[in-house]
C-alpha positions as CSV (number, residue, x, y, z in Angstrom):
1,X,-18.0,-9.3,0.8
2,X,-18.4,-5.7,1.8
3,X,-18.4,-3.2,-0.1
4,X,-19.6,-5.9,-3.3
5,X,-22.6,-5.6,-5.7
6,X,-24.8,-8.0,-6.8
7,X,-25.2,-6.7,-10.4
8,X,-21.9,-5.3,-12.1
9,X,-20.9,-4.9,-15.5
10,X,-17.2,-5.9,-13.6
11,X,-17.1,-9.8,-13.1
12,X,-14.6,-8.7,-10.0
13,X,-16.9,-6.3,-8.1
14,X,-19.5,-8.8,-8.2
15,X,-20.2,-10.7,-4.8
16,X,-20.7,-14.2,-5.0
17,X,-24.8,-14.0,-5.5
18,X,-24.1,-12.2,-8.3
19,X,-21.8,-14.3,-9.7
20,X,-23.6,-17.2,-9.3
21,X,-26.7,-15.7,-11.2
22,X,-24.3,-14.6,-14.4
23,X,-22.8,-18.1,-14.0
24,X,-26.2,-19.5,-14.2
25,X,-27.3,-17.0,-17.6
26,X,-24.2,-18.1,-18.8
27,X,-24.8,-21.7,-18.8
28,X,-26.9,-22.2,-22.4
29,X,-23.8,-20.3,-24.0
30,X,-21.4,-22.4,-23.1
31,X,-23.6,-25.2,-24.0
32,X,-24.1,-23.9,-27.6
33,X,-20.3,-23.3,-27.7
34,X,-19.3,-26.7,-27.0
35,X,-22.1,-27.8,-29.6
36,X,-20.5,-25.5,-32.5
37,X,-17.2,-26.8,-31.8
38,X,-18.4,-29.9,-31.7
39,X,-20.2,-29.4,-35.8
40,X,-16.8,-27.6,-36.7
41,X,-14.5,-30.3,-35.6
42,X,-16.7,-33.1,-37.6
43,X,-16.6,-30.6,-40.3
44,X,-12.7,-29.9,-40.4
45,X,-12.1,-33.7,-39.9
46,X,-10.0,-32.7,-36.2
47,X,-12.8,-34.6,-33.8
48,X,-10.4,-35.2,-31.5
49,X,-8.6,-31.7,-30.5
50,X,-12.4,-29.8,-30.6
51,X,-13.6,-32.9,-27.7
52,X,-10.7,-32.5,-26.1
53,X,-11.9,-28.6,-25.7
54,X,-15.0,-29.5,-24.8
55,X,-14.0,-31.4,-21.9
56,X,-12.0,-28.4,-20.7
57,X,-14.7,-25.8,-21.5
58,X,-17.5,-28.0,-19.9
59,X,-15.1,-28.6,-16.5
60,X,-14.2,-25.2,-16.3
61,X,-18.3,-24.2,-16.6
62,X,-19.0,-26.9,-14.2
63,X,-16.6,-26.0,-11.5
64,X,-17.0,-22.6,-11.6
65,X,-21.0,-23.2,-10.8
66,X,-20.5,-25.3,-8.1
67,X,-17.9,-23.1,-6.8
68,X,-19.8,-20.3,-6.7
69,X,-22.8,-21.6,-5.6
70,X,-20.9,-23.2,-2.7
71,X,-19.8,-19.4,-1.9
72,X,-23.4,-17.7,-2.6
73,X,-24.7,-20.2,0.2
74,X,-22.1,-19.3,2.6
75,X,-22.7,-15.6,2.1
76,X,-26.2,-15.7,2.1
77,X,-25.8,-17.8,5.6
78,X,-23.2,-14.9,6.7
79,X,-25.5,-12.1,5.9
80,X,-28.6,-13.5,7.9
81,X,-26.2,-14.5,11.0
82,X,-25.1,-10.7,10.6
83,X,-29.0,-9.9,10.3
84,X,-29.9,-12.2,13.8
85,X,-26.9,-10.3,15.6
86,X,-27.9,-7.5,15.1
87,X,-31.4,-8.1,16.0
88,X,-30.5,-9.6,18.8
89,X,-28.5,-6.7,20.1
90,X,-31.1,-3.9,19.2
91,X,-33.5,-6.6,21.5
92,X,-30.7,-6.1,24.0
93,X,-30.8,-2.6,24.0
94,X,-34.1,-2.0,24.2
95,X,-34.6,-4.2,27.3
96,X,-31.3,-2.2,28.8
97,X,-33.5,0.7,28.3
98,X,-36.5,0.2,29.5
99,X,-34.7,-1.0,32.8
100,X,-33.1,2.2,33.0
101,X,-36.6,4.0,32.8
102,X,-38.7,1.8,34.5
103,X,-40.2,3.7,37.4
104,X,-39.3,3.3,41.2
105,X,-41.6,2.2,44.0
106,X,-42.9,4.5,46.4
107,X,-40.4,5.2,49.5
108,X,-37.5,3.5,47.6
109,X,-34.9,5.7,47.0
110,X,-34.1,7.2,43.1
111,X,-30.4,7.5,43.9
112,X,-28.3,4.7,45.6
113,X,-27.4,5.9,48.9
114,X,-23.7,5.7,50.5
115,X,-24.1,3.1,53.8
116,X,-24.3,5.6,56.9
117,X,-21.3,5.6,59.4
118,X,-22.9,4.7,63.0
119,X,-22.6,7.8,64.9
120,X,-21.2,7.8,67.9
């Protein structure tokens, strides 16, 4: 997710790590939720329609946590593949030049040399 922050007051320019954390602080709020409508269903006699929305609040929570921590994983795996490449490359580079300036033996030439045509 280029581009994405991990802290934004925008749910959408979040990337998944920092979803996953808001997701996670979110968690005891939805819990207390589904507790007061819980106390105001016994209260207004309507038990039925307030579980009922507790199911769907508490699926939705749920899902959404192990969606995003499903997608947090896979970007955190991303970046550090990311992080070995390009590792691996600078490694790559630096042993491409330090052939390049590694010095010549004595009496071998600096420059290849076109083969000489036999003179006749």
């Amino acid at each position: 997710m280029a581009g994405k922050k991990d802290h934004s007051f925008n749910y959408w320019a979040m990337n998944y790590r920092g979803k996953f954390r808001r997701t996670k602080k979110l968690m005891p709020f939805t819990i207390g939720l589904c507790v007061l409508l819980l106390i105001l269903g016994v209260l207004a006699d309507d038990l039925v329609r307030s579980l009922i929305w507790i199911v769907i609040i508490a699926a939705i929570m749920v899902a959404q946590y192990y969606y995003t921590k499903k997608k947090a994983e896979e970007e955190e795996a991303q970046e550090a593949a990311q992080k070995q490449a390009a590792a691996r490359a600078q490694a790559q580079a630096a042993q491409a030049q330090a052939q390049f300036q590694a010095p010549t033996a004595q009496g071998a030439p600096t420059q290849p040399q076109a083969p000489q045509s036999p003179r006749q």
